[in-house]
MMTF fields as JSON, N, C-alpha, C and O atoms, coordinates in Angstrom:
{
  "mmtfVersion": "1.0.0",
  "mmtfProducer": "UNKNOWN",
  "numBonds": 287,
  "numAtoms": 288,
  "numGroups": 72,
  "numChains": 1,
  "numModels": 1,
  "chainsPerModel": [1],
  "groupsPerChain": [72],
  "chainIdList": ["A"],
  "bondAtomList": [4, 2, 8, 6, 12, 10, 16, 14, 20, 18, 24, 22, 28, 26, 32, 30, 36, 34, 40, 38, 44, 42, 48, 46, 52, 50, 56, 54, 60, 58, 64, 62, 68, 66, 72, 70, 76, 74, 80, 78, 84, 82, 88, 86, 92, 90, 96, 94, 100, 98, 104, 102, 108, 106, 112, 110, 116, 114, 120, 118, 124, 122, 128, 126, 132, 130, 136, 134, 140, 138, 144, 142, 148, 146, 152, 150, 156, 154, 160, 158, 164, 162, 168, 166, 172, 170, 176, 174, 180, 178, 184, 182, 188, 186, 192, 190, 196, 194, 200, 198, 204, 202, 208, 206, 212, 210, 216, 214, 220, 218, 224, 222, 228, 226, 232, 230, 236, 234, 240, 238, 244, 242, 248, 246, 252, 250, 256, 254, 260, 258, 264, 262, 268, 266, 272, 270, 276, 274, 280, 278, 284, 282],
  "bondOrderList": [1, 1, 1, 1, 1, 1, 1, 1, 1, 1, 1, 1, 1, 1, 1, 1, 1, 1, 1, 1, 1, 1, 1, 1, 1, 1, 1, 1, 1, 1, 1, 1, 1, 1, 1, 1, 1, 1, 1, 1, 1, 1, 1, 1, 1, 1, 1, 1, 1, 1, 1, 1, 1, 1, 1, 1, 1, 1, 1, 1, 1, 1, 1, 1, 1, 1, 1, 1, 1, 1, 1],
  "groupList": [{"groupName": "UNK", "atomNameList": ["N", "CA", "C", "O"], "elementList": ["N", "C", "C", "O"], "formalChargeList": [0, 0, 0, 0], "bondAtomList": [1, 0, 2, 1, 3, 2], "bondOrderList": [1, 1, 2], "singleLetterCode": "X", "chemCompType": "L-PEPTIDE LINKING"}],
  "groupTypeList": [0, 0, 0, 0, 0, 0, 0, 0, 0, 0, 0, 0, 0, 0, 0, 0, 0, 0, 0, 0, 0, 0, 0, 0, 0, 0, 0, 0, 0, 0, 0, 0, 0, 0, 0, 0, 0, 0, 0, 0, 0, 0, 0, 0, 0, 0, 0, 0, 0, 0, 0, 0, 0, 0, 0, 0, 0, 0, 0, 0, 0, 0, 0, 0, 0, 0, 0, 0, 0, 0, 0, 0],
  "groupIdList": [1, 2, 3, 4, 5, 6, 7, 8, 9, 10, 11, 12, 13, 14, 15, 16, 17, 18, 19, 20, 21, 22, 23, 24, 25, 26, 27, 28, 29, 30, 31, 32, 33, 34, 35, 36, 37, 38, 39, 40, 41, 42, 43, 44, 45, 46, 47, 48, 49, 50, 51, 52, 53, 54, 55, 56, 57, 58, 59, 60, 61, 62, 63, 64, 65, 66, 67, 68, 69, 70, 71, 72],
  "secStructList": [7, 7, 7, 7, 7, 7, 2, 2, 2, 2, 2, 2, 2, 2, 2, 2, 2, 2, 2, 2, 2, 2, 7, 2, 2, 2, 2, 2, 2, 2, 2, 2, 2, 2, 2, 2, 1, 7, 7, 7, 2, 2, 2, 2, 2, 2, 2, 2, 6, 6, 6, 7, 7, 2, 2, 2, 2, 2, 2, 2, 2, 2, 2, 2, 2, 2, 2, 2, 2, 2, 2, 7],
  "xCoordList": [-6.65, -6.11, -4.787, -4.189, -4.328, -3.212, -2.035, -2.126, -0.628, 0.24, 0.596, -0.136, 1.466, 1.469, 2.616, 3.768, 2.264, 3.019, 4.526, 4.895, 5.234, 7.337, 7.322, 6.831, 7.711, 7.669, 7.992, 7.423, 8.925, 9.386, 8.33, 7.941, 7.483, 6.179, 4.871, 4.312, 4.774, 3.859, 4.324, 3.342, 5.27, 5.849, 5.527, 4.831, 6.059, 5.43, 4.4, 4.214, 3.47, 2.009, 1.284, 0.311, 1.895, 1.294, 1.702, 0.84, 2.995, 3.533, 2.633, 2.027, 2.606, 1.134, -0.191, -0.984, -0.436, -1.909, -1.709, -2.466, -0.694, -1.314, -0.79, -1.269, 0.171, 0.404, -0.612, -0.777, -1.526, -2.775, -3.769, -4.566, -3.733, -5.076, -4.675, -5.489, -2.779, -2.737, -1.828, -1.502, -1.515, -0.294, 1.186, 1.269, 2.51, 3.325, 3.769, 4.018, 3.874, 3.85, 3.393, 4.075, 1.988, 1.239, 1.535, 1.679, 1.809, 1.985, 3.347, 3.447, 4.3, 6.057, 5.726, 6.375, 4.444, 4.503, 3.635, 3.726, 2.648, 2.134, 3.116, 3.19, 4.069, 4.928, 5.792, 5.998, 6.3, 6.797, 6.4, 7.078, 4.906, 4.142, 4.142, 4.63, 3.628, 3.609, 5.177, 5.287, 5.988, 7.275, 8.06, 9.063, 7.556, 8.131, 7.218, 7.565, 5.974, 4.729, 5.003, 5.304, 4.762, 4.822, 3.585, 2.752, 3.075, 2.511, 1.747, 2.288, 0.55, 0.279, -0.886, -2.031, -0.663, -1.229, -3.113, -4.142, -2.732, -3.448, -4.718, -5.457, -4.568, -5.187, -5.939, -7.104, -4.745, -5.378, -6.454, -7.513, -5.941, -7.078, -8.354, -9.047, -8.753, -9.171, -10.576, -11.794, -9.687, -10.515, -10.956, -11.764, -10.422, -10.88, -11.485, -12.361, -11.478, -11.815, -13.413, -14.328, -12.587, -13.647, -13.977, -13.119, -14.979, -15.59, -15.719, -16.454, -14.919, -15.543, -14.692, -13.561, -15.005, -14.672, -13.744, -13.859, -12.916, -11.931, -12.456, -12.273, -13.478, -14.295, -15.189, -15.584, -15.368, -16.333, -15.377, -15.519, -14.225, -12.848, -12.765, -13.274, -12.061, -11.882, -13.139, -12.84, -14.34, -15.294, -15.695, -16.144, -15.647, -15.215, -14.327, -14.528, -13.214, -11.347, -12.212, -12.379, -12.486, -12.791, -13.45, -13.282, -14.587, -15.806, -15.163, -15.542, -14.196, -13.255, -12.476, -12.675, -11.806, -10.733, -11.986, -11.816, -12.699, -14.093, -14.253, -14.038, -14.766, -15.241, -13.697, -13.448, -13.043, -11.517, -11.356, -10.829, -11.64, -11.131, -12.492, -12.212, -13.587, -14.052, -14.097, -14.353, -13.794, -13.361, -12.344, -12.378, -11.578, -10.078, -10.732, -10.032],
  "yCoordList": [17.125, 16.402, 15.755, 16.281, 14.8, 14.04, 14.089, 13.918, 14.386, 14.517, 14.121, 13.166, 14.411, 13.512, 12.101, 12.266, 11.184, 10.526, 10.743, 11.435, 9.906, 9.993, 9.111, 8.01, 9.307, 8.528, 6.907, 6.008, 6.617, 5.327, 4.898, 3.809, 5.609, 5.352, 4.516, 3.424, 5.569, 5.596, 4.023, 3.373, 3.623, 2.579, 1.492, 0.548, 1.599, -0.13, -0.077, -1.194, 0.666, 0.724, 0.223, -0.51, 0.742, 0.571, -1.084, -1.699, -1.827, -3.069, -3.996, -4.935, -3.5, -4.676, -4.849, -5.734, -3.727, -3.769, -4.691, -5.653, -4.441, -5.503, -6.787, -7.759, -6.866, -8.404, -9.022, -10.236, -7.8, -8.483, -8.945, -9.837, -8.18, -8.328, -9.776, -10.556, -9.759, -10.746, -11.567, -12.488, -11.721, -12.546, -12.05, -11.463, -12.339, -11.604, -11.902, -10.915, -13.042, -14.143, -12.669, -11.834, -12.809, -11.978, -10.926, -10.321, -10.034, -8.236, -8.364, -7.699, -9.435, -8.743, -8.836, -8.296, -9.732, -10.678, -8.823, -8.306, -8.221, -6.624, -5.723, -5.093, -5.385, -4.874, -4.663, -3.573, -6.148, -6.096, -5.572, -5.014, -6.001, -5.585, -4.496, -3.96, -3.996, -2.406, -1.263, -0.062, -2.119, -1.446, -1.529, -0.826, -2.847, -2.409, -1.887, -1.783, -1.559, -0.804, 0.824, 1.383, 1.488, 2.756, 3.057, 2.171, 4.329, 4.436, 6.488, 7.583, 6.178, 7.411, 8.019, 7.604, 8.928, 9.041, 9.399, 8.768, 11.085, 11.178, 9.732, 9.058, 9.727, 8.005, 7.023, 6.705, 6.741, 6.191, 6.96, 6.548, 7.978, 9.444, 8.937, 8.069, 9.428, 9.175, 7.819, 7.861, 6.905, 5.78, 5.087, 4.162, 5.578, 5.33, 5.897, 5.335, 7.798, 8.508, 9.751, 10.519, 8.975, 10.171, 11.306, 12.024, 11.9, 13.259, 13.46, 14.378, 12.509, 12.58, 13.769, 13.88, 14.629, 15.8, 15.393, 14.187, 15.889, 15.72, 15.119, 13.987, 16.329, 15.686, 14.518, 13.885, 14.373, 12.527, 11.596, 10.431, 12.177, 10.736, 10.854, 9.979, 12.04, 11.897, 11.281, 10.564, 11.665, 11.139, 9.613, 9.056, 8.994, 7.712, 6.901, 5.771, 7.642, 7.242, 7.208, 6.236, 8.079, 8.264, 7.156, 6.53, 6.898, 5.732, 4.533, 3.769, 4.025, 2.26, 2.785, 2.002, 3.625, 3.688, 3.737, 3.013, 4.182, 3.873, 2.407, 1.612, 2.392, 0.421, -0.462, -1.461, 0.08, -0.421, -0.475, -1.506, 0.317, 0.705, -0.211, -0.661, -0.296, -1.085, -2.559, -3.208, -3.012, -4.578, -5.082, -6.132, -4.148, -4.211, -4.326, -4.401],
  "zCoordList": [17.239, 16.124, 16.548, 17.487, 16.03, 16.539, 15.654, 14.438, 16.438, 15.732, 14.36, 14.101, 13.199, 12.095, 12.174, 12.574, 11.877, 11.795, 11.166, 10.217, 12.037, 11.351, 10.36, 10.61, 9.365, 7.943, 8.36, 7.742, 9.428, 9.968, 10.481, 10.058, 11.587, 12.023, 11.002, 11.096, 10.122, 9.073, 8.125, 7.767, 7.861, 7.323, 8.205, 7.832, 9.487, 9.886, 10.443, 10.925, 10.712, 10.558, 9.594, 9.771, 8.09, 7.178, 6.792, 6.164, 7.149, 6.922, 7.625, 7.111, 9.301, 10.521, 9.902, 10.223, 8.769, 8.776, 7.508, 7.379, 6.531, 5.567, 5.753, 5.17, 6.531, 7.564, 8.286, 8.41, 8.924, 9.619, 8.675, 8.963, 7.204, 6.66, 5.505, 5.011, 5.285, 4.02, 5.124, 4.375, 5.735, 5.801, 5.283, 4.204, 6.193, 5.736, 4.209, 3.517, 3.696, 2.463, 1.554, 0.959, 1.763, 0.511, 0.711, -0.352, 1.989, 2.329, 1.1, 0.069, 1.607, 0.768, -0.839, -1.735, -0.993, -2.783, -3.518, -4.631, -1.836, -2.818, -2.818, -3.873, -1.813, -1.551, -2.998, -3.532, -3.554, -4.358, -5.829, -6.691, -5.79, -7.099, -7.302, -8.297, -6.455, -6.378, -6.447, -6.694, -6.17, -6.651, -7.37, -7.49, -8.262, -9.765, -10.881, -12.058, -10.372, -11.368, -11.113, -10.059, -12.664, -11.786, -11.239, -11.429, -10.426, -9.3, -9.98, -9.825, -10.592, -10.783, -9.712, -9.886, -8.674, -7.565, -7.899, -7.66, -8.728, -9.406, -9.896, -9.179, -10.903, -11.19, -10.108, -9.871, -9.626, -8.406, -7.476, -7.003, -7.394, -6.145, -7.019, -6.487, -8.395, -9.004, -9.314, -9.484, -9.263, -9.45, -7.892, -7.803, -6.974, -5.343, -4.912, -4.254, -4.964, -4.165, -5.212, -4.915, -6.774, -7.024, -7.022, -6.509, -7.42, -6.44, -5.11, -4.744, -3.967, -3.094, -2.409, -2.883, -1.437, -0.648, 0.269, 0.487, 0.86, 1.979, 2.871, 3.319, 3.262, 4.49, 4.427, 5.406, 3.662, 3.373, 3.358, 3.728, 2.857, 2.856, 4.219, 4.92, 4.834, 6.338, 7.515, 8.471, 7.246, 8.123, 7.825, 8.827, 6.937, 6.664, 7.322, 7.767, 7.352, 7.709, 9.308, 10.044, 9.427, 11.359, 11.814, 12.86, 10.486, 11.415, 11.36, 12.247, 10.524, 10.116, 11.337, 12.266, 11.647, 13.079, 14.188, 15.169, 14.161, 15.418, 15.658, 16.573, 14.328, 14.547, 14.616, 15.291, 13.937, 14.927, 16.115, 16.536, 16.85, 18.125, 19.216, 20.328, 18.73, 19.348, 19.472, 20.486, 18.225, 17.948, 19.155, 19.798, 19.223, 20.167, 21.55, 22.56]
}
């Protein structure tokens, strides 16, 4: 298993990917949305994840970083 990410780490990781996926324009315009809404985690777990089990979220998470890693 691989170390956990440093919160600084975890932050511009999380900034490249939605720069890669929106453009920086649109990453700062969600950035912003999202931080003046409040943010109920719960809710969100909820309406994304469902019933689904740890391990079905995680073996999921594994196969998008698989087919990541081969695109590259």
């Amino acid at each position: 298993m691989t170390e956990p990410l440093t919160d600084d780490v975890l932050c511009t990781m999380g900034l490249t990917v939605l720069e890669d996926s929106l453009g920086p324009v649109q990453a700062l315009r969600f950035l912003a949305l999202i931080s003046r809404q409040p943010f109920d985690y719960q809710r969100w777990r909820q309406q994304n994840f469902g019933a689904m089990r740890l391990t079905e979220i995680l073996t999921q998470a594994q196969m998008l970083s698989d087919q990541k890693q081969k695109k590259n």
